[in-house]
C-alpha positions as CSV (number, residue, x, y, z in Angstrom):
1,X,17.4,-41.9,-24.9
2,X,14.1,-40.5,-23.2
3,X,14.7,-39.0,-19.8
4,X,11.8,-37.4,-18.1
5,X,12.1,-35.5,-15.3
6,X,9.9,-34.6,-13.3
7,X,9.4,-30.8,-12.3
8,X,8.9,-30.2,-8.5
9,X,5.9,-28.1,-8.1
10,X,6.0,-25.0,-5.6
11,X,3.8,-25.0,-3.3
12,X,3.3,-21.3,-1.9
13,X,1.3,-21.4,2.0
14,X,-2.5,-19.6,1.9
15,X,-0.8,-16.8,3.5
16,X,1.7,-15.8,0.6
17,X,-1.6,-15.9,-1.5
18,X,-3.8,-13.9,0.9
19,X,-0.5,-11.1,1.6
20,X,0.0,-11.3,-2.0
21,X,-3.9,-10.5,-3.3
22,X,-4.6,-7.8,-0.4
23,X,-1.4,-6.1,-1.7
24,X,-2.7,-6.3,-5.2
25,X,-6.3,-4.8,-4.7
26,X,-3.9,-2.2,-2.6
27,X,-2.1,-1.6,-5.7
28,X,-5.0,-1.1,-7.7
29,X,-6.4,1.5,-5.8
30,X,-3.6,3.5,-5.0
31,X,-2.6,3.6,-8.7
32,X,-6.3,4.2,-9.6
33,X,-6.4,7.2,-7.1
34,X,-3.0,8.3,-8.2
35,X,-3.5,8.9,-12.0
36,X,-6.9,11.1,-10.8
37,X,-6.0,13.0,-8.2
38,X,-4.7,15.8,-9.6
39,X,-7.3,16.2,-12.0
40,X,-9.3,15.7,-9.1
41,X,-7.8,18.7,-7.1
42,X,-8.0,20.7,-9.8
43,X,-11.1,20.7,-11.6
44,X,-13.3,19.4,-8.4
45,X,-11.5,21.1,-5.3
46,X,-10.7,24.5,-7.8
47,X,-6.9,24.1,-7.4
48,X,-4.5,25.5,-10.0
49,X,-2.4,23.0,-11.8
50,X,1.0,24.3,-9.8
51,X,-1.1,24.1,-6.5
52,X,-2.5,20.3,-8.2
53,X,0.5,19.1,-8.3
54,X,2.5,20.6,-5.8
55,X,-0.2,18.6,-3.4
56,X,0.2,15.0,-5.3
57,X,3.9,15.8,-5.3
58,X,4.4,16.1,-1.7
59,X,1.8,13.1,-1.3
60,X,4.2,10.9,-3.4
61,X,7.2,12.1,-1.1
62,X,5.9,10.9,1.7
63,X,5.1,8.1,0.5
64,X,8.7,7.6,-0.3
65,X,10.3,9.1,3.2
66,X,7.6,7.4,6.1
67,X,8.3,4.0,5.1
68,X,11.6,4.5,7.4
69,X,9.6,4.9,10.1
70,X,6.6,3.0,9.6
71,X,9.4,0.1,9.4
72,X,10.6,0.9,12.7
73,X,6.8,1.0,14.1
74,X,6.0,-2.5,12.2
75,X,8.6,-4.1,13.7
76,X,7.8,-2.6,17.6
77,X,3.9,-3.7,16.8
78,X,4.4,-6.9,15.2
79,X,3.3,-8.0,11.4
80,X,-0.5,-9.1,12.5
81,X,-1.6,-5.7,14.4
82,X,0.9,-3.4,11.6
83,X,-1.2,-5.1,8.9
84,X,-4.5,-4.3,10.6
85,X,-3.8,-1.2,11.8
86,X,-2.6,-0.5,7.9
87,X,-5.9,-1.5,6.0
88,X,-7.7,0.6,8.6
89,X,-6.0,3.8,7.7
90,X,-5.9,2.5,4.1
91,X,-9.6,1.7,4.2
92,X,-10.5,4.8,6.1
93,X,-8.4,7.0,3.6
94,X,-9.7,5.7,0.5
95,X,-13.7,5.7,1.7
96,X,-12.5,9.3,2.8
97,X,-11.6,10.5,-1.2
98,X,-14.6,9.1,-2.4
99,X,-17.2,9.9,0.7
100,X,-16.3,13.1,2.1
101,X,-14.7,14.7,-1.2
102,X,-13.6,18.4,0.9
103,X,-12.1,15.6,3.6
104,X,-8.8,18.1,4.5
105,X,-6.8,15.2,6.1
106,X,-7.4,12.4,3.3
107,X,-3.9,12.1,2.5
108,X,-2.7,12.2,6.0
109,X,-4.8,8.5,6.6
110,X,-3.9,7.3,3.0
111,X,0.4,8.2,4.0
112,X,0.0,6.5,7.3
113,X,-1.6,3.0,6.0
114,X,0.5,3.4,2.9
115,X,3.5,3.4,4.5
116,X,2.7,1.1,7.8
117,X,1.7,-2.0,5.2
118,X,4.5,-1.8,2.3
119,X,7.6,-2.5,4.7
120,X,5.2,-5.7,6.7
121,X,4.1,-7.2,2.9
122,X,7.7,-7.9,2.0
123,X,9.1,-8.6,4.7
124,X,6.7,-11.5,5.8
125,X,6.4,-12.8,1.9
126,X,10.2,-13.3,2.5
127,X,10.5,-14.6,5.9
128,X,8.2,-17.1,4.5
129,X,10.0,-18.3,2.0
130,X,12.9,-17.7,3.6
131,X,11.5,-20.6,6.4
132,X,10.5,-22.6,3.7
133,X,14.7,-23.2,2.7
């Protein structure tokens, strides 16, 4: 007995791909500045290693703690202007590390688009998908 069946292909909307590539160049560079910065702070900027890492320590808790209200603020905004208001902070912060390297407030911009665009990402991949059902 031969049976074939035939696999439904998924097809995912142009907006699943676009969300889904922005958040991987996103990825990239927030990785890519992560593993550097606190050689960065150190050797560059002429911080010691405690005050190197005491910086990218409290960078990575707020990147943990805002997303509660960056949530909040996503949700009052809407997805479309959260998402642009996002890669501008994100866009501004990162130009900021590599433009103006003594930049004080670089991780204040790079926090704020970090955390405005990570709660907006998965929640309108899944509403998508979600509609799609």
């Amino acid at each position: 007995m031969n049976t074939t069946t035939k696999k439904e292909k998924i097809k995912f909307s142009k907006a699943f791909w676009v969300a889904n590539t922005v958040e991987l160049f996103e990825r990239a560079a927030y990785y890519g500045v992560f593993i550097v910065i606190t050689l960065y702070l150190s050797r560059i900027l002429g911080f010691n290693d405690i005050q190197a890492a005491t910086i990218a320590g409290t960078f990575s808790a707020f990147l943990y703690f805002l997303p509660t209200f960056a949530g909040a603020l996503a949700d009052k905004i809407g997805f479309r202007n959260s998402m642009l208001l996002a890669f501008s902070l994100l866009t501004i912060g990162y130009a900021g590390l590599g433009l103006y390297p003594t930049w004080s407030s670089q991780p204040d911009w790079l926090n704020t688009g970090q955390q405005q665009h990570l709660p907006d990402c998965s929640k309108v991949i899944s509403v998508m998908e979600l509609s799609r059902s």
